[in-house]
SESE-601068 format. One line per field, with one value per residue (C-alpha): residue in one letter; x, y, z. Coordinates in steps of 0.5 Angstrom, whole numbers, plus 500, padded with zeros to 3 digits. Example, Ala and Ser with C-alpha at 12.3 -4.5 7.8 and 13.67 -1.06 7.14 Angstrom:
aa = (A|S)
east = (525|527)
north = (491|498)
up = (516|514)
END
This chain:
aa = (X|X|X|X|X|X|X|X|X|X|X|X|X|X|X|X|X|X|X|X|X|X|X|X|X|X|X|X|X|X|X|X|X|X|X|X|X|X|X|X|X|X|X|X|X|X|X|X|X|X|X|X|X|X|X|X|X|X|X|X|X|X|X|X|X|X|X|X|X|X|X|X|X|X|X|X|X|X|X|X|X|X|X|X|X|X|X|X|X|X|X|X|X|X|X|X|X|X|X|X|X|X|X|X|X|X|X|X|X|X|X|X|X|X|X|X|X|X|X|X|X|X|X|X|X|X|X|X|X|X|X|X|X|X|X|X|X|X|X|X|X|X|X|X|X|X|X|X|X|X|X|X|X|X|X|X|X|X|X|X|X|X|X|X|X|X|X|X|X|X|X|X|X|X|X|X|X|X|X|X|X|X|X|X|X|X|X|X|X|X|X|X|X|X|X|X|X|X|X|X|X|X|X|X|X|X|X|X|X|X|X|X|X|X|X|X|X|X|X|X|X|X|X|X|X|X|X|X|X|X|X|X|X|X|X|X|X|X|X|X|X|X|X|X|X|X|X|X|X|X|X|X|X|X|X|X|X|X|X|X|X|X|X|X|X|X|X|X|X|X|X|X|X|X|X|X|X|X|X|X|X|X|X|X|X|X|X|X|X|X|X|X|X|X|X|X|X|X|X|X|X|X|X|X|X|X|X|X|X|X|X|X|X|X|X|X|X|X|X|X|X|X|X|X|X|X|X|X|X|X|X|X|X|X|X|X|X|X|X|X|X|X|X|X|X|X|X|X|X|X|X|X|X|X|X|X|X|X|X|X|X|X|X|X|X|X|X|X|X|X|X|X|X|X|X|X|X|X|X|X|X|X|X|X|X|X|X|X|X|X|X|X|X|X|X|X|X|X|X|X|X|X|X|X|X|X|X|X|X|X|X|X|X|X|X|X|X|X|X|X|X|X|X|X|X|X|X|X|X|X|X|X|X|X|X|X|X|X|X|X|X|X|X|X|X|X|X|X|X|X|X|X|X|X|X|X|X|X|X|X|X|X|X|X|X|X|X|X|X|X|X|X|X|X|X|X|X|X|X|X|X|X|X|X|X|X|X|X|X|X|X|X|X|X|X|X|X|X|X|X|X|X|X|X|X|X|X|X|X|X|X|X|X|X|X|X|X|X|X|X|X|X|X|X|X|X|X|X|X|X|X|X|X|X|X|X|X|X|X|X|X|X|X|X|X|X|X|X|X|X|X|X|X|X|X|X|X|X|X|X|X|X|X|X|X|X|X|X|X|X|X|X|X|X|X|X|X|X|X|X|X|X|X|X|X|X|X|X|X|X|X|X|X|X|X|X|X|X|X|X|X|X|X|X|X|X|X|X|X|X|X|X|X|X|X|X|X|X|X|X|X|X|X|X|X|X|X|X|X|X|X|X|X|X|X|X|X|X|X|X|X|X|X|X|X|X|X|X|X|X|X|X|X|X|X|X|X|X|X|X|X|X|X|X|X|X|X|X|X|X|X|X|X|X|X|X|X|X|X|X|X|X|X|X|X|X|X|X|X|X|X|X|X|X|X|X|X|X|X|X|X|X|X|X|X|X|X|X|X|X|X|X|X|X|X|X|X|X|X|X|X|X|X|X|X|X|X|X|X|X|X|X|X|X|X|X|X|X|X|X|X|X|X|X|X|X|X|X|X|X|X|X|X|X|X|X|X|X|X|X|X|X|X|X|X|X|X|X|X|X|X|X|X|X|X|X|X|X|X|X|X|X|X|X|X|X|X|X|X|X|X|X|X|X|X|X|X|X|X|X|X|X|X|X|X|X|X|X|X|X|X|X|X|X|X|X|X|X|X|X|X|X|X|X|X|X|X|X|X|X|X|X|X|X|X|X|X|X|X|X|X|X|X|X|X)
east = (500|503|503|500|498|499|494|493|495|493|499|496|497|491|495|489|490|498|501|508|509|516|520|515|516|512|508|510|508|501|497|492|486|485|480|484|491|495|497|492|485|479|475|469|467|461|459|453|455|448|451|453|460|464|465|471|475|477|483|486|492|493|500|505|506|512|510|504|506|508|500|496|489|482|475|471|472|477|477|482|488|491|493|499|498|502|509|507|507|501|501|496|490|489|486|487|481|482|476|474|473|472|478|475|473|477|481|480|484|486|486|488|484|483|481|475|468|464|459|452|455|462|468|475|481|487|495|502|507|502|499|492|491|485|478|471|464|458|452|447|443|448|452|445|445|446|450|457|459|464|467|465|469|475|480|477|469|463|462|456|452|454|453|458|465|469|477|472|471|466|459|454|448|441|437|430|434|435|431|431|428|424|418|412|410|403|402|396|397|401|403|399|400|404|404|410|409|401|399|396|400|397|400|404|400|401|395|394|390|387|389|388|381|380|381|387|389|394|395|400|405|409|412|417|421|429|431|426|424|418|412|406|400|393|388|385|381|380|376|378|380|379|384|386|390|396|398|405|406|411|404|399|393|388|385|387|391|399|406|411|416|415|416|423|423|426|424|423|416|417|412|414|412|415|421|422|420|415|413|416|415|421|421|425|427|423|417|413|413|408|401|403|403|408|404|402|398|393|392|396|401|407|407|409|408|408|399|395|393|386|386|383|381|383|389|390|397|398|399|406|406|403|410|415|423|423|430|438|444|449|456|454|458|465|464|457|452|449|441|435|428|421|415|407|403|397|391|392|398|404|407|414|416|411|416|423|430|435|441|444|451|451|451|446|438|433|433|426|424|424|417|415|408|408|403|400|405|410|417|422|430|434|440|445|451|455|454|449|448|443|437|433|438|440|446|449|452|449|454|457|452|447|440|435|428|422|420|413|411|417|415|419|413|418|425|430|437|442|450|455|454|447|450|457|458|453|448|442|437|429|423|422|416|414|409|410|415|420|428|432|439|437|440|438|432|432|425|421|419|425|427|432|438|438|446|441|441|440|441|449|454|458|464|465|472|475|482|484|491|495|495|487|486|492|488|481|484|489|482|476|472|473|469|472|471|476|477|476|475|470|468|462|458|462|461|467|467|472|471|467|468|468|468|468|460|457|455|457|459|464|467|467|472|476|477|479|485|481|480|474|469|462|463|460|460|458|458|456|460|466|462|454|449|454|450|452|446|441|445|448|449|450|453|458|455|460|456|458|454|452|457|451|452|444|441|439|439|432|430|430|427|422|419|418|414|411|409|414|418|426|432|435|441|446|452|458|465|469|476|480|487|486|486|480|478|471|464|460|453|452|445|442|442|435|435|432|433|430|424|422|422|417|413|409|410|418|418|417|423|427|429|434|434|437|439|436|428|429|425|419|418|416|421|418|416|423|427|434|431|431|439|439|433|439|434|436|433|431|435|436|428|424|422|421|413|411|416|414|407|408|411|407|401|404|404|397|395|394|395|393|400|402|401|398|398|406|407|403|407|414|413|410|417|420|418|418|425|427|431|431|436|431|426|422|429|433|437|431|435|437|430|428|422|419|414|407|403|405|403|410|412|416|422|427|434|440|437|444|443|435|434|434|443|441|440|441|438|435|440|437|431|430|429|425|420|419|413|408|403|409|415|419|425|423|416|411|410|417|415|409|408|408|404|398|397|397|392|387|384|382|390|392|387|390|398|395|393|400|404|399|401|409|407|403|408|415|416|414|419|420|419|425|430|429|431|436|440|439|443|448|449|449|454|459|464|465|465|469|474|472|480|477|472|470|468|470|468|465|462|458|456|454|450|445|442|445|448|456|457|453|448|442|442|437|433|434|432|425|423|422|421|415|412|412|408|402|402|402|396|392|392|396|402|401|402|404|405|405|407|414|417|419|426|424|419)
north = (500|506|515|514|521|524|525|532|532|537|539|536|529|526|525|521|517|517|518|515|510|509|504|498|493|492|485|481|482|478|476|481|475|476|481|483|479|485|488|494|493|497|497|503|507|513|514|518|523|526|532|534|533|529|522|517|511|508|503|499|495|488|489|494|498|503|506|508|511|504|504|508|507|508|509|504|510|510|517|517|514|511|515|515|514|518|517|515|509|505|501|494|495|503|507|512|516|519|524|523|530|533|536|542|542|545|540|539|544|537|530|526|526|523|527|522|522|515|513|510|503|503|500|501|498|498|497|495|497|496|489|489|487|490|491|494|493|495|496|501|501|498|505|509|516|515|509|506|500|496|489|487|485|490|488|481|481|481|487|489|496|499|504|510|509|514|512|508|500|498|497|493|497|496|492|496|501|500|504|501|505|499|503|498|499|497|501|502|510|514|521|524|532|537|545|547|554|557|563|565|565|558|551|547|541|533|530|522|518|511|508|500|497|497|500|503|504|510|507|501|508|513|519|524|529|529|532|529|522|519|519|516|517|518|512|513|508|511|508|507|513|517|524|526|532|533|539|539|544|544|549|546|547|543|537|538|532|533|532|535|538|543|542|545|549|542|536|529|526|519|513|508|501|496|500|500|507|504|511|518|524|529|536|541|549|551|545|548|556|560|558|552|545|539|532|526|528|523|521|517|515|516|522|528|535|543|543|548|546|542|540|533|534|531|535|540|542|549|555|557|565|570|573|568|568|564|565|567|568|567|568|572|573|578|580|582|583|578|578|574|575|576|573|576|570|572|576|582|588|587|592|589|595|590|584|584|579|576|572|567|568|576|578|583|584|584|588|592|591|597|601|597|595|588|586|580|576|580|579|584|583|586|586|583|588|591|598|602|599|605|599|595|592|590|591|585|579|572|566|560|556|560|561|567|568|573|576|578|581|577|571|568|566|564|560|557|555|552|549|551|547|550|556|556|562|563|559|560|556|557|555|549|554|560|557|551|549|545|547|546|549|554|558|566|568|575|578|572|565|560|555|548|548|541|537|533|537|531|535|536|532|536|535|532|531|528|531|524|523|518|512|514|512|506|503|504|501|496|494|494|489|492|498|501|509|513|522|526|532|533|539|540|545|550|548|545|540|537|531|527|519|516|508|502|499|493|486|482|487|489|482|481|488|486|480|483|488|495|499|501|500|503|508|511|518|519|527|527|520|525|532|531|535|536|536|537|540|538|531|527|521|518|514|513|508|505|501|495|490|496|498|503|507|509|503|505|513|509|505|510|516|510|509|517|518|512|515|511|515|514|517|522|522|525|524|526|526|523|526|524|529|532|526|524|517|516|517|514|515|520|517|519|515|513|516|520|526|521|519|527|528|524|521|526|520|521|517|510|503|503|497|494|486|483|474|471|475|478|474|476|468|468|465|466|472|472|478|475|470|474|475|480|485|491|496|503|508|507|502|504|504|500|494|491|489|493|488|482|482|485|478|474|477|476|469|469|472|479|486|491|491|493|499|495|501|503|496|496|502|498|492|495|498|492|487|491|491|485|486|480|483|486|482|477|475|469|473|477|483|491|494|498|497|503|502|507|506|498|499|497|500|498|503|502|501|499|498|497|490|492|490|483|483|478|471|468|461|463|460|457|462|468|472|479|474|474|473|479|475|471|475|471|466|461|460|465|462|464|471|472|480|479|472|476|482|479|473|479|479|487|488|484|489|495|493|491|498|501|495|498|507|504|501|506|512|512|505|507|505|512|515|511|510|518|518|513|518|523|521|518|525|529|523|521|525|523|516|517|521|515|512|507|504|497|497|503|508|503|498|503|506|499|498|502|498|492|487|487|480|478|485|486|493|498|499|492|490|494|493|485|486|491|487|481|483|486|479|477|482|480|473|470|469|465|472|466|459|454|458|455|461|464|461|454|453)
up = (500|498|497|505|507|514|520|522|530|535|540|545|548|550|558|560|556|554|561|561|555|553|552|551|546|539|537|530|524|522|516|512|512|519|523|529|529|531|539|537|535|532|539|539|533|533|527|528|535|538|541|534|535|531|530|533|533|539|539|544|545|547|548|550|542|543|537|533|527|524|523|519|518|513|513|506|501|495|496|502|503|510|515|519|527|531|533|542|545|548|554|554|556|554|549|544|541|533|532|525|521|513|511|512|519|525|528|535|540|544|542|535|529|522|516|514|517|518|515|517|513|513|516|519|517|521|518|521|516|509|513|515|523|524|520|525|519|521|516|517|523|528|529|530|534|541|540|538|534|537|541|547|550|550|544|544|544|538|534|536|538|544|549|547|553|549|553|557|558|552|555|551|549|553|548|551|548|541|537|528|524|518|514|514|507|510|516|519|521|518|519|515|515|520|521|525|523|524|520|527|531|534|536|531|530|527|524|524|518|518|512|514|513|521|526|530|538|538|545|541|538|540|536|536|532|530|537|543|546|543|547|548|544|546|549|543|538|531|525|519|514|520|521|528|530|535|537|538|544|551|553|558|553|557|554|547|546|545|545|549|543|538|531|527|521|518|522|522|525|527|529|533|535|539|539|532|527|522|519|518|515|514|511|510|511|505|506|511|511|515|512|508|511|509|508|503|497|497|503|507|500|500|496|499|497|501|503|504|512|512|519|520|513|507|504|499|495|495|491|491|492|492|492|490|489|482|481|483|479|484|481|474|468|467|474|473|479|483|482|485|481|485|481|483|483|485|483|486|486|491|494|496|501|505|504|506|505|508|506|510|510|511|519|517|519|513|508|505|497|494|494|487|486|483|477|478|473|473|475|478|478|485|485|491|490|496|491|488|480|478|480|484|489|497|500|501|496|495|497|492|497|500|502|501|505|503|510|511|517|521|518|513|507|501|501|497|498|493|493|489|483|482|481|477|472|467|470|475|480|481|480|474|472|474|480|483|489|485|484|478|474|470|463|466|464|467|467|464|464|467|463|465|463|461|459|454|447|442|436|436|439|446|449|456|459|466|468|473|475|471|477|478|470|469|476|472|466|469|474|471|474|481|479|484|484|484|484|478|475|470|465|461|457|461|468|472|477|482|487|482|483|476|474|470|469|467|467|461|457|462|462|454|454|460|456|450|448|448|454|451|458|460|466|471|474|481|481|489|491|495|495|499|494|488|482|474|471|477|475|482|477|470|465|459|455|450|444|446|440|437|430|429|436|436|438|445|443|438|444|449|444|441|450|451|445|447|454|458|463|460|462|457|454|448|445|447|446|451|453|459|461|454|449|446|448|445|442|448|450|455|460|466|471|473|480|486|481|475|479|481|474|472|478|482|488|488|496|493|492|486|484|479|479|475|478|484|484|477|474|480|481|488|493|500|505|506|503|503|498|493|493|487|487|489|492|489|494|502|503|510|512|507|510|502|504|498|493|497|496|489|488|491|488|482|483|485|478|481|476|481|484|476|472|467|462|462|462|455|453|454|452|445|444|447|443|437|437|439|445|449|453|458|463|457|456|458|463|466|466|465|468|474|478|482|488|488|494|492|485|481|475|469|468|461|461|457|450|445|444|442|435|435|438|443|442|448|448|442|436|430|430|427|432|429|428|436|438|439|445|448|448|451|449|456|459|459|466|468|467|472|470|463|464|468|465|458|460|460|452|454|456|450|445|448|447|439|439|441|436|430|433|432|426|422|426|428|425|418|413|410|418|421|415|416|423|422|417|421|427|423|419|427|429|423|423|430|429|424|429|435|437|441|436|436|430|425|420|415|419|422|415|414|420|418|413|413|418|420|423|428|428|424|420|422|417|415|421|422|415|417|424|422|416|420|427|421|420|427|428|423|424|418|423|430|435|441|441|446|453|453|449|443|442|444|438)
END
């Protein structure tokens, strides 16, 4: 292990700790395949300190250690090197704490410290001398707040949650105690709306909401916010669909029903049962201003929006406004002025010198608007300059990261924050339109409707470049099946970032390259891997696809164009040209990454599981009620509090022959462009992969992913057929039994109908003959002269200029393609060919 890097060491020695250790011996040298197999052991970690101070490691010695600095140590991230102890010697039996910080931080003014923080599902690993002696992994939910994760006993014990003994002898967690957070997707109250800000100067207040069949007792649960110990709900039984209100108030406030705390500006409202949070409901600053409420749209769903507060009601979205903050610019152009924009969405005039801002970062109190009467519709750009500009402005400059506050009558009523990354020079950051409460990365529209600014323009191809250390790169390239992130900069469309984490990617693909003589490899960028909250336009993740099987470059581009048209939620995507420290490395295909950001986009319910499964469970089979059976469903989000209850009964719903828990329709949609291409690389083929699920209140979704073997390239377990003669009603190359989702839903005649008229609109549409060799040419004219200039092309200039229209080796040409694919799914739809066959699969007929 090379290039450690030091500690950064306070002056002051832990005495207690360190009193008179000199002249001691040191311990033998030991094997890397054990644990703990040194005279210093991982002992105690808090990784979670809920005194807000900082997170720690406690090491203990076995034996007498006459020096630390042949150790170093390192948390589970590839960003960080390992760190050297300090040059101090340990007795047997004594302790020594290392505070865990970011490298920004203020060092503590006594004490040791490492320069990583700890995360929730971490590790910690200690070395002697490059050699690995000691390993402390905990996942999340046993290092929790209030709690340390460690051996007991001292040295030599079970890893196992403790209660925090900082320098101290380990003492195990009271059972009683421990508190795990597992969101019951079934749960039968949920906390349905909060006001932590009453516009009448009232009580904050938390409304309950029976969604279960039955009744419930309040009595069986116990609920808190993010600062207070749960306390006990009300001896109340309520019916089913029945609202109740709490006030959250340390007031005596006579009979009304309450609990001892306040509600902050951004909080946490959690329900307990048995010791367990099986529900909660978290906002945000900005979520539950002054007048609004925070909570779920409908009722007791997942889905959470900012409400007009409809106290033991149902609860109704609001309206943003009437005078809103739509947009900033936050570090302008050639040294130009900062400004934020105000826009009157109500029906009335406004008169701003009613209204006053402040921002974070300034020590100054708040600023009257200027004695402007605002229009409905109307906008007004105020300038945040330290002089007067001849204009609208305020005394003060907005800050990289920021927040700004519209105040009325001493009440904060409109709100909007942002990191650096929203803000870098040329850009701008607000409101997605003009009227609702959704943030995004904008091109500056001073004084009118804002627009996104989108990193996906289809029609030209961009240049995105990473600037890596040559060890960071060779290691990429020399290791590609580690699919280990490592540290980069990355610059595009004019926006630079730095601590931006990129690997390799894929499955089979990934292997097919590492076997071969390119390191042509799939990527993927993490753009918030090092930096929290980092995005590249609104972007935290993405990927670089290569076209691996595809000599045309515009299979998945087609694929995913064809969804969206098709009305299925798809991930955007463009052509890029991929440099790395300044040499080109290729034509890939830039792909957003179906995530958190994905699914705010196109769902008005965001909060759902998302999966991506692809081996044990992919297929939908059901297994058993246990979730561990189904090894390899790779649960994308909320993988620190779902239960799986929704997947689980989804699953074994299916096995009964259920489609209630399917969003039939969207399902229809996919298949239709599925199975129009052929693309047996997917859930219907032998490999029952490459798709995400996405949970809404227990009805699944079926999300596209990674088309470049669309186009009949797939022919797994399929040899000896033609496979662009695929079965339209029994698309699959095994059992359609095997397929419960496909099997259910196209057991029903009116779904099958239906899924006929989508095959006919791609037919007579964008499948047309004269429409798709159109658009083949059209891409092929906007990417020639860069596949031309490609130096890592699988297969060059001449093959793709052939792909188009004809096959290369294995590969059906495009135009080739759907001109047999289209005349025979007409005659499958029009019955003189068999649309199906015995239920055993298209590729074993």
């Amino acid at each position: 292990m090379t290039n450690k890097r030091f500690v950064f060491y306070s002056l002051t020695l832990i005495t207690s700790l360190l009193s008179g250790c000199s002249g001691l011996t040191e311990d033998s040298d030991t094997s890397t395949e054990v644990t703990n197999s040194g005279a210093l052991v991982i002992n105690e970690i808090v990784a979670s300190a809920s005194d807000g101070g900082s997170d720690w490691i406690e090491l203990y010695a076995t034996e007498d250690i006459n020096d630390l600095s042949i150790y170093s140590i390192v948390d589970d991230s590839s960003a960080h090197e390992p760190q050297t102890l300090p040059a101090v010697s340990l007795l047997e039996g004594q302790f020594i704490v290392l505070q865990a910080i970011d490298e920004t931080d203020t060092p503590p003014e006594n004490g040791y410290y490492v320069t990583f923080k700890l995360g929730s599902d971490d590790a910690v690993t200690l070395y002697k001398n490059d050699v690995q002696v000691s390993q402390l992994d905990w996942e999340e939910g046993e290092a929790q707040q209030g709690f340390s994760f460690g051996l007991y006993e001292d040295g030599t014990g079970e890893a196992q949650t403790l209660s925090p003994t900082q320098g101290m002898t380990n003492q195990p967690a009271d059972a009683t105690t421990v508190v795990t957070t597992l969101i019951d997707e079934d749960v039968a109250l949920r906390i349905n709306e909060v006001v932590a800000k009453s516009s009448d100067g009232g009580e904050d207040w938390i409304e309950l909401y029976v969604t279960s069949s039955s009744s419930v007792y309040l009595g069986d649960y116990q609920i808190s916010d993010d600062s207070n110990e749960p306390m006990s709900l009300p001896d109340v039984t309520l019916a089913s669909g029945e609202f109740y209100r709490i006030y959250a108030s340390t007031d005596d406030l006579g009979d009304a029903p309450t609990v001892g705390f306040k509600l902050g500006s951004s909080d946490t409202v959690s329900l307990y049962s048995n010791n367990v949070i099986v529900e909660q409901l978290a906002w945000k600053k900005g979520q539950a201003l002054i007048g609004h409420s925070y909570g779920r749209f409908p009722d007791g769903s997942d889905a959470t929006h900012i409400l007009t507060p409809t106290e033991t009601a149902q609860n109704v979205i609001a309206t943003h406004g009437p005078l809103v903050i739509n947009e900033v610019v936050a570090s302008a152009e050639n040294d130009g002025y900062d400004w934020f924009e105000l826009y009157n969405n109500g029906s009335t005039n406004i008169h701003l010198s009613d209204y006053q801002v402040i921002d974070e970062s300034d020590d100054i109190a708040p600023v009257t608007l200027p004695d402007v009467e605002l229009m409905p519709g109307e906008f007004i750009t105020i300038y945040a300059v330290d002089e007067d500009p001849n204009d609208y402005y305020v005394p003060f400059k907005l800050g990289k990261t920021d927040e700004l506050n519209l105040i009325l009558n001493d009440d904060v009523v409109d709100y909007i924050d942002w990191d650096e990354s929203d803000v870098v020079t040329g850009f701008s950051y607000g409101l997605t339109n003009d009227s609702d409460f959704t943030q995004a990365f904008l091109t500056p529209t001073k004084g009118r409707a804002n627009q996104v600014a989108s990193a996906f323009s289809p029609d030209v191809v961009n240049t995105l470049s990473i600037t890596i250390t040559d060890d960071n790169w060779q290691d990429i390239l020399d290791n590609p099946l580690d699919e280990e992130y490592h540290e980069t900069s990355i610059t595009f469309n004019g926006v630079t970032l730095d601590s931006v984490a990129i690997r390799t990617k894929g499955g089979s693909s990934l292997t097919s390259v590492a076997r071969s003589s390119s390191d042509r490899y799939s990527f993927k960028v993490d753009v918030n891997e090092y930096v929290s909250g980092q995005r590249l336009f609104g972007l935290k993740k993405f990927t670089l696809q290569n076209s691996f099987n595809d000599p045309s470059y515009m299979r998945e581009v087609l694929a995913y164009d064809l969804m969206e048209e098709m009305g299925v939620p798809s991930p955007e995507h463009a052509y890029v040209n991929f440099y790395v420290n300044g040499e080109l490395f290729g034509l890939y295909l830039m792909v957003e990454a179906i995530d958190s950001e994905f699914l705010e986009r196109h769902f008005a319910n965001s909060n759902g599981d998302l999966y991506k499964p692809d081996g044990v469970g992919s297929d939908l089979l059901w297994i058993d009620s246990d979730i561990s059976s189904y090894t390899d469903i790779n649960l994308q989000t909320n993988e620190d509090i779902t239960d799986n209850g929704a997947f689980l009964n989804f699953v074994e719903q299916l096995d009964e022959g259920a489609t209630d828990v399917v969003n039939v329709d969207m399902l229809l949609r996919y298949m239709s462009v599925s199975t129009a291409l052929s693309n047996l690389d997917s859930y219907h083929g032998t490999l029952a992969h490459n798709y995400y699920l996405y949970d809404q209140d227990g009805v699944f979704t079926l999300l596209p992913w990674d088309f470049n073997e669309s186009f009949g390239t797939f022919t797994r377990d399929c040899n000896g057929v033609d496979i662009r003669e695929l079965y339209i009603d029994e698309p699959v190359s095994g059992a359609l039994s095997d397929r419960p989702l496909l099997a259910n839903v196209f057991a029903d005649q009116d779904n099958l109908e239906v899924y006929h008229q989508y095959l006919t609109q791609l037919i007579e549409g964008p499948l047309a003959s004269d429409t798709f060799t159109t658009r083949v040419n059209e891409i092929a004219d906007l990417i020639r002269e860069h596949v031309e200039n490609d130096p890592t092309s699988f297969y060059g200039s001449a093959a793709f200029e052939q792909n188009l229209t004809s096959s290369v080796s294995q590969f059906f040409g495009l135009t080739e393609f759907m001109n047999y694919r289209i005349n025979n799914m007409t005659a499958q739809l029009n019955g003189t060919l068999p649309s199906a066959g015995n239920g055993s699969g298209f590729c074993s007929r």
